[in-house]
N, C-alpha and C positions, 0 to 999 in steps of 0.2 A: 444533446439539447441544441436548438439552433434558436435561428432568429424568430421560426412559426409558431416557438412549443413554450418562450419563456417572454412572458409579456412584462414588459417596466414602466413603471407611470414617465411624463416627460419630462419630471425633475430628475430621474435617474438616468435620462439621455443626454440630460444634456449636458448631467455632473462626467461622462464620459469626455468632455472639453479639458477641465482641470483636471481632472484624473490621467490622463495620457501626457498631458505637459507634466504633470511629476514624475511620471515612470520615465521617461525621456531624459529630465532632468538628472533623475539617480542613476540613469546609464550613463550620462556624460560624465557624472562626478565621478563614478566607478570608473570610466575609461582613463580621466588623471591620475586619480591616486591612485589605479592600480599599476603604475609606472614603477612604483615604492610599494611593493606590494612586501610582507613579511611574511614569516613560517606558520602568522595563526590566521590566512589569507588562503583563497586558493589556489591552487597550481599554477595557471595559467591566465594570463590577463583577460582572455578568452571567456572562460569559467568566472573571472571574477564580476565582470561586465552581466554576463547571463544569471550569475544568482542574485544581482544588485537587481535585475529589472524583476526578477520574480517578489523575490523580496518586499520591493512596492509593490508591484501588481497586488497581489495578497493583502495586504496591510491597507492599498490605499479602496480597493475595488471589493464590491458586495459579493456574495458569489453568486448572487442572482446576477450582476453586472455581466460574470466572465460564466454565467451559464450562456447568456444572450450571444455571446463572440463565440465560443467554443463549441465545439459537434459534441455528440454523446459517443460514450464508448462503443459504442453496437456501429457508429458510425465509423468510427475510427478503425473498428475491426474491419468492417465492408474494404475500407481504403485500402487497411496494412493488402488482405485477400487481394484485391484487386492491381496493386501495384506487383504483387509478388507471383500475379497469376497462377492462382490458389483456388478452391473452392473453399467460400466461406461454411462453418457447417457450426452451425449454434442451436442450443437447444434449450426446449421451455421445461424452467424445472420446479416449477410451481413457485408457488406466493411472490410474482412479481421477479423473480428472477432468468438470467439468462447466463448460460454457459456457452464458451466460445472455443472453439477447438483449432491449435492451433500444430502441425506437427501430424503425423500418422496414429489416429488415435486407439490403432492396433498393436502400436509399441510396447516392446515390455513392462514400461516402467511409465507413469504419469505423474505430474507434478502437477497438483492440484491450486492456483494461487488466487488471491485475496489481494488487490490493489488496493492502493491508498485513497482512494477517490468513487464516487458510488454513479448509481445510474438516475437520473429524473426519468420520474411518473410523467408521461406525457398528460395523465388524464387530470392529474390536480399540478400543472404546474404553476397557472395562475395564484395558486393559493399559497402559494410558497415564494411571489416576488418580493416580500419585504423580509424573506430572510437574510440572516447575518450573520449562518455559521460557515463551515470551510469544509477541513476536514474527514469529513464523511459525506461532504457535499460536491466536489467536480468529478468532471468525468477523469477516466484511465484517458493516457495520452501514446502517442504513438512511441515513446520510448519501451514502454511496456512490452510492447510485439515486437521489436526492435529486441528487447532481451531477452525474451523467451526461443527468441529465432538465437541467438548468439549460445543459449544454454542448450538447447538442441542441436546445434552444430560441432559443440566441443564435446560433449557427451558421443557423439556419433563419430569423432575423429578418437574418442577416447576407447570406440566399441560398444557401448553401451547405446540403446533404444530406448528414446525419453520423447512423450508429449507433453503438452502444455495445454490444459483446460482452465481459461479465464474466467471467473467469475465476472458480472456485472449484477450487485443489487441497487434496491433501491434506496435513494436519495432520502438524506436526511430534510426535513421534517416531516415530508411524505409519512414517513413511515418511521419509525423511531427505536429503541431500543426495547425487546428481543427480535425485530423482525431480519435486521439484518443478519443477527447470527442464527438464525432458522434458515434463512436462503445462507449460508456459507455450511449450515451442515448438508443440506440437500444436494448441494452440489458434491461433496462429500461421500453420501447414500447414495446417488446416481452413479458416479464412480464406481463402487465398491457394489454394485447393482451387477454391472458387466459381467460377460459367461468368464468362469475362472479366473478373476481376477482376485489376485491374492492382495490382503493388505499392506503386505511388505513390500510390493512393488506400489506404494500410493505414496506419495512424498504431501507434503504440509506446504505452502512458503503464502509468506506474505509480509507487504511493507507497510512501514506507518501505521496507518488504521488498521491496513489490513493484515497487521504482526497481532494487532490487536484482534482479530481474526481467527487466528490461527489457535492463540490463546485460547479464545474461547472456546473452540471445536475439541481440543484436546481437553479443555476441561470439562466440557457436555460429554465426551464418551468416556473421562473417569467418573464423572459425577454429572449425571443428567440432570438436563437444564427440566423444571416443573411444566415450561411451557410449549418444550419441543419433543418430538418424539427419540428415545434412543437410538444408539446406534448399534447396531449387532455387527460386532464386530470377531472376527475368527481367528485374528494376529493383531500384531503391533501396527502402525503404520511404519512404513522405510524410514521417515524421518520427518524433521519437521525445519524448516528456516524462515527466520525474522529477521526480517531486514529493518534497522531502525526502528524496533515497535512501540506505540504507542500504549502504554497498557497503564498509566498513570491518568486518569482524568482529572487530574487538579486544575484548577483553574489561573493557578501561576506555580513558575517554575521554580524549584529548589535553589537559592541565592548562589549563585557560581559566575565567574567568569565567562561572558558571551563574547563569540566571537564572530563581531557583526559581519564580517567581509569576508568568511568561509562558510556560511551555514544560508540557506535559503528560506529559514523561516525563522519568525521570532517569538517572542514572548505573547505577543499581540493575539495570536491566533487562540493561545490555550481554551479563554474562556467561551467565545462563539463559539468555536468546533465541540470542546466535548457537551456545552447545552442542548446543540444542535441534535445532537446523535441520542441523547439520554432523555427531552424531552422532560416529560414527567415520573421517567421511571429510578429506580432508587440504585446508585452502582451497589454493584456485588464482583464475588471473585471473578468471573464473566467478564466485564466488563472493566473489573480492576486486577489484572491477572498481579501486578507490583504488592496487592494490598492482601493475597489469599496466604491463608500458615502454611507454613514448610511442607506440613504433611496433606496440601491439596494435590500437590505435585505429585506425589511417590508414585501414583495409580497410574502415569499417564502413559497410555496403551502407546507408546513410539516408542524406535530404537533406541534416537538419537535426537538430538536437540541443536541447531545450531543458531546464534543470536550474533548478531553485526552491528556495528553502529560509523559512523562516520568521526575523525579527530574531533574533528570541527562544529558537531549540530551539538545543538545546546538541549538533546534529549540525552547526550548522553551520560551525564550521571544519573536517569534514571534508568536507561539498559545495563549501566555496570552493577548498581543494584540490585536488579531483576534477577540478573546472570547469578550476583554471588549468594543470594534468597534460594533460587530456583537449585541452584547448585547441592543445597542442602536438603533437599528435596531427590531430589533426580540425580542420580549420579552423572550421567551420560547429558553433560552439556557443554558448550563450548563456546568461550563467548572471544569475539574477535573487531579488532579497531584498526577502521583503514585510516592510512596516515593522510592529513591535510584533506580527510574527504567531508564530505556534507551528506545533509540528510538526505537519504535514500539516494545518495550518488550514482547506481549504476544504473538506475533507470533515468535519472533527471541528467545526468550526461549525457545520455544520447538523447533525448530529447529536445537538447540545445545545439546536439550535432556534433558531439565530442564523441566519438566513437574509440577513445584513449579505454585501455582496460582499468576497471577501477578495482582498487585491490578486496572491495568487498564483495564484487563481482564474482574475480579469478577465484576468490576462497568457496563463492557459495558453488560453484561450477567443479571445483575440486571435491568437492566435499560431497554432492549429489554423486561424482563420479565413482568415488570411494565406496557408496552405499547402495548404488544403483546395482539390479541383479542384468 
């Protein structure tokens, strides 16, 4: 989305005056006291500074505000292509979706992924300026490509042949709940489309929303969604990973200890993002993969399961939950917590230019390696 595609009336231009002098202001506060930084802080004053200003950002800015500043993903990907001297090679895969390929897409093995952040409809974006959800509303940021290049590299040092096909759907209110998880099976069915591509060579992953993603796809091919078509599927998939997932749409968080100056987002966001996405429509196991019985799980056509969360984000006593549910369900899960990390650490690290390995990184890059043919 740029500046031609996302129009704001002039009170919302010119609330970009005090909205920047607070982000400003909570990067400078962050730059003091992270001098005194403690162990439920993050690593580096660097990191701490960068998740202070995201932190506002979010909180204080519409996402209509930071659609106006920010490219789209389709954009993003043209750039990573172009800085990397690459051919970009993206593909239409019906209902408003785009797939982006990134890596030799003749490799043994693809990892199919579901980012946190959706794509705007260029054709209804006016109709969506007074939105006020998040979540399933920005675009993918260059960290994303950034890590799928870093997962493909280690994998490749490891012997193993692994691509990366990026999802881009569409932006919430645009389009709302089931349309995004229709474009996240499709891209799925495309995959699994390919001459002799076996399911065992297809991997799962996605962060945030799009853990909640992932969810959903694995429970549309144990138990088809009424409004999408199935998946025929001939094996299990390789695997599946969730990176910090989203799969609780409550509208406030389980009373726990927050830990304002390790975690990049807050309580604030809950209710906008998941109205955003839901809309009018009613949650279900789909949509609430935290709320489905033990025995939704049993069916789910994949090896292996792997779920991550960061010390630090304040989702995660709902991923330890998830994990110890799901666990009774599905034998083969693994649920893993990087120390002093924050939500979806190994993309939003590099994003800020921290190219430090984050340990939920190394584990997801281990773990593909281990499973990958």
């Amino acid at each position: 989305m740029s500046l031609s595609t996302v129009k704001l009336t002039l009170q919302q231009k010119l609330d970009f005056l005090p909205a920047i002098a607070s982000i400003a202001l909570a990067g400078f506060y962050a730059l003091l006291t992270g001098l005194w930084r403690t162990e439920r802080e993050a690593k580096t004053l660097f990191l701490h500074f960068g998740y202070a200003i995201f932190r506002q950002a979010t909180a204080r800015l519409t996402p209509s505000q930071m659609q106006y500043i920010l490219p789209s993903s389709d954009k993003i990907y043209e750039r990573y292509a172009k800085k990397n001297h690459i051919q970009a090679q993206s593909v239409e895969l019906g209902y408003g979706a785009l797939g982006h390929w990134v890596g030799d897409r003749n490799a043994t093995n693809v990892l199919v992924w579901y980012h946190g952040k959706h794509r705007l409809s260029k054709q209804r974006s006016e109709s969506i300026a007074h939105y006020a959800g998040g979540g399933f509303g920005l675009p993918a940021n260059m960290g994303y490509f950034k890590f799928y290049a870093h997962v493909i590299r280690d994998l490749q040092r490891a012997g193993k042949s692994i691509a990366v096909f990026g999802l881009t759907y569409t932006l919430a209110p645009h389009a709302t709940y089931p349309t995004q998880l229709k474009q996240a099976v499709s891209a799925v069915r495309y995959i699994l489309s390919q001459p002799n591509r076996d399911p065992a060579t297809v991997f799962l992953g996605g962060d945030s929303a799009g853990g909640n993603l992932v969810g959903g796809v694995l429970s549309h091919a144990a138990h088809p969604h009424p409004e999408i078509e199935p998946l025929d599927l001939t094996a299990n998939f390789g695997g599946a990973a969730m990176i910090a997932p989203w799969t609780l749409l409550d509208t406030e968080f389980p009373e726990q200890e927050i830990y304002h100056g390790g975690d990049i987002i807050t309580q604030a966001v809950a209710q906008p993002w998941a109205s955003g996405y839901l809309g009018n429509a009613t949650r279900d196991n789909y949509t609430d993969l935290s709320n489905a019985p033990i025995d939704w799980y049993e069916n789910f056509p994949v090896n292996q399961v792997l779920l991550t969360g960061g010390e630090h984000e304040i989702l995660l006593p709902i991923i330890r939950d998830l994990a110890e549910k799901f666990k009774k369900g599905f034998q083969n899960v693994e649920l893993f917590v990087g120390r002093r990390e924050c939500h979806v650490a190994p993309i939003y690290n590099l994003e800020l230019g921290d190219s430090t390995e984050t340990e939920q990184g190394k584990k997801v890059k281990s773990w593909l390696t281990e499973l990958a043919l």
